[in-house]
C-alpha positions as CSV (number, residue, x, y, z in Angstrom):
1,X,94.5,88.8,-10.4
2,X,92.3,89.4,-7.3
3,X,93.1,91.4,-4.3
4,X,93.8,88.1,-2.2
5,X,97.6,87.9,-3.5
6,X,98.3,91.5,-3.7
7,X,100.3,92.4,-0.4
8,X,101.1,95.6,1.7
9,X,104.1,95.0,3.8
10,X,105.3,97.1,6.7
11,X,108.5,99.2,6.3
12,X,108.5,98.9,2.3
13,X,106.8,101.0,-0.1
14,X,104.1,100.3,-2.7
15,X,102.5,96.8,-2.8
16,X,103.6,93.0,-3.7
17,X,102.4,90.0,-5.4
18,X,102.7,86.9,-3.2
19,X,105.0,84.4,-5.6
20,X,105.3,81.5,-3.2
21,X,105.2,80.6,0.9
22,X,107.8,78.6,2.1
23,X,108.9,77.1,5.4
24,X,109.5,80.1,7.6
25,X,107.6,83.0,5.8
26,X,106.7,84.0,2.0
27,X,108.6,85.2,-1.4
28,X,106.8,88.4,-2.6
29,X,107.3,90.6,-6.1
30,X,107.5,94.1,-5.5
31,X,104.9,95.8,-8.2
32,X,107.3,99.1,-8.1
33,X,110.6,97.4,-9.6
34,X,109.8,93.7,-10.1
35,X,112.2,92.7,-7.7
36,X,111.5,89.5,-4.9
37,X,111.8,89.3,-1.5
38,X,111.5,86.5,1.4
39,X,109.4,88.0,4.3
40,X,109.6,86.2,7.2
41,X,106.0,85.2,9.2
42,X,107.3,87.9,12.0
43,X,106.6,91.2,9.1
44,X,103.6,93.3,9.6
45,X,101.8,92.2,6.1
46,X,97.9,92.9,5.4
47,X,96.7,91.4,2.0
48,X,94.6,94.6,0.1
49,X,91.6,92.2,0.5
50,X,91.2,92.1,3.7
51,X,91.6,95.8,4.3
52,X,88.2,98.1,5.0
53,X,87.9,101.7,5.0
54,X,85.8,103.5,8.3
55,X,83.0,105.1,6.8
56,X,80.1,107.3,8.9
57,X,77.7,103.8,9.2
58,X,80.1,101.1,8.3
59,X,83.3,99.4,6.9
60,X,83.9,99.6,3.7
61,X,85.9,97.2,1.7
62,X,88.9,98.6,0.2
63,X,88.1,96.7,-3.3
64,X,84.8,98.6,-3.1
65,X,86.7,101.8,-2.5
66,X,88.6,100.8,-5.4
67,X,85.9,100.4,-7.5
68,X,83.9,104.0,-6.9
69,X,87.5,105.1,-7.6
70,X,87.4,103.4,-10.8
71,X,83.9,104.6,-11.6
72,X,84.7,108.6,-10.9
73,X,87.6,108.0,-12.8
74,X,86.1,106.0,-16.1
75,X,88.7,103.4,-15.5
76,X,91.6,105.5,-15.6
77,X,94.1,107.0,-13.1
78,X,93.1,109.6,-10.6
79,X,93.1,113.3,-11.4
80,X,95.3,113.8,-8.1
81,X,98.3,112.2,-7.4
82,X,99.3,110.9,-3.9
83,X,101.9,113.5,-3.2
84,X,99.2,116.7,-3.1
85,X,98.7,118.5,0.1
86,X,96.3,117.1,2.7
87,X,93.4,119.5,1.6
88,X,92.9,118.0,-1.8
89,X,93.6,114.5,-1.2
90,X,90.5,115.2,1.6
91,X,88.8,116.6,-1.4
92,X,89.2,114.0,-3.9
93,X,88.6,111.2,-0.9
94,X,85.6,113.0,-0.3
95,X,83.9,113.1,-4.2
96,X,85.0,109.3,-4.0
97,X,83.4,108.2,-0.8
98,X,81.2,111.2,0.7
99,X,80.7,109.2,4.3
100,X,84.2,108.7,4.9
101,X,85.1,108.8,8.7
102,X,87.2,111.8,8.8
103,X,88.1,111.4,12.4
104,X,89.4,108.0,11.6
105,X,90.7,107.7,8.0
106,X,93.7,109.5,8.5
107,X,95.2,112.1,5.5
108,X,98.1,109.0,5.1
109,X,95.2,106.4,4.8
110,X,94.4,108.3,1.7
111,X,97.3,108.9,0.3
112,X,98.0,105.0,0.6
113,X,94.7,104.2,-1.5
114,X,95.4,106.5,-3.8
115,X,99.2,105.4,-4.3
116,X,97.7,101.9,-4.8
117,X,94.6,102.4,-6.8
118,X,97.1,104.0,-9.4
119,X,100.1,100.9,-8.9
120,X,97.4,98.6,-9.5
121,X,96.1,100.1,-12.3
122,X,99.5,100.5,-14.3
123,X,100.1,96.6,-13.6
124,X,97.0,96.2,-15.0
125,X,95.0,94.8,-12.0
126,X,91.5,96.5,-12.9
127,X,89.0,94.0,-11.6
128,X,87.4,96.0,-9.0
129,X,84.1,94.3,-9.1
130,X,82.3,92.9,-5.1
131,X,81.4,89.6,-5.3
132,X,78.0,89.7,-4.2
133,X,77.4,87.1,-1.4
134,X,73.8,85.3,-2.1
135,X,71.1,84.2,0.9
136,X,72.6,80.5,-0.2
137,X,76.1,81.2,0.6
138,X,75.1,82.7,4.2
139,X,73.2,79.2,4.6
């Protein structure tokens, strides 16, 4: 499953899997308890793959965050968990992605990738690779 149906919704914790859409909104499945939901089009709701990271030169896809993640990691869960203190999340952020933006990727930002890196990796959603875009597809 790609990032384009994985969900973050405002006000709710960990991340869903868009089921369905429907007249006035969506039905999402929580990936913490399995449980579903209607959001209504009025809910703050960013899709994972449309989210970017600030880094010193760029933006940086949060599936390519994912990825070097998934690399320092060898395809496992990260050494830290989400709830350590705000010096070695920065730590761990920073062996992960050295050009981070630390005046604008806040110590929440990180927990929040880290949180979801390890949700999506115990439901199994591993696929972490960019889908290079070729000089044919710009055309």
């Amino acid at each position: 499953m790609s990032l384009d149906k994985i969900l973050s919704i405002g006000g709710r914790p960990g991340l869903f899997k868009l089921v369905t859409q429907t007249r006035t909104g969506f039905v999402a499945e929580s990936l913490l308890d399995g449980k579903r939901i209607t959001v209504g089009m009025t809910s703050n709701v960013s899709v994972l793959s449309e989210i970017a990271i600030f880094t010193l030169e760029e933006e940086l896809p949060l599936i390519t965050v994912f990825k070097k993640i998934q690399d320092k990691e060898d395809g496992g869960k990260t050494s830290v968990g989400h709830k350590e203190d705000k010096l070695k999340l920065e730590e761990y952020f920073f062996e992960v992605l050295p050009d981070y933006d630390e005046d604008r990727v806040y110590p929440s930002d990180i927990k929040k990738v880290i949180q979801w890196y390890n949700l999506l990796h115990q439901h199994g959603i591993t696929d972490f690779e960019v889908e290079e875009e070729t000089k044919a597809d710009k055309e």
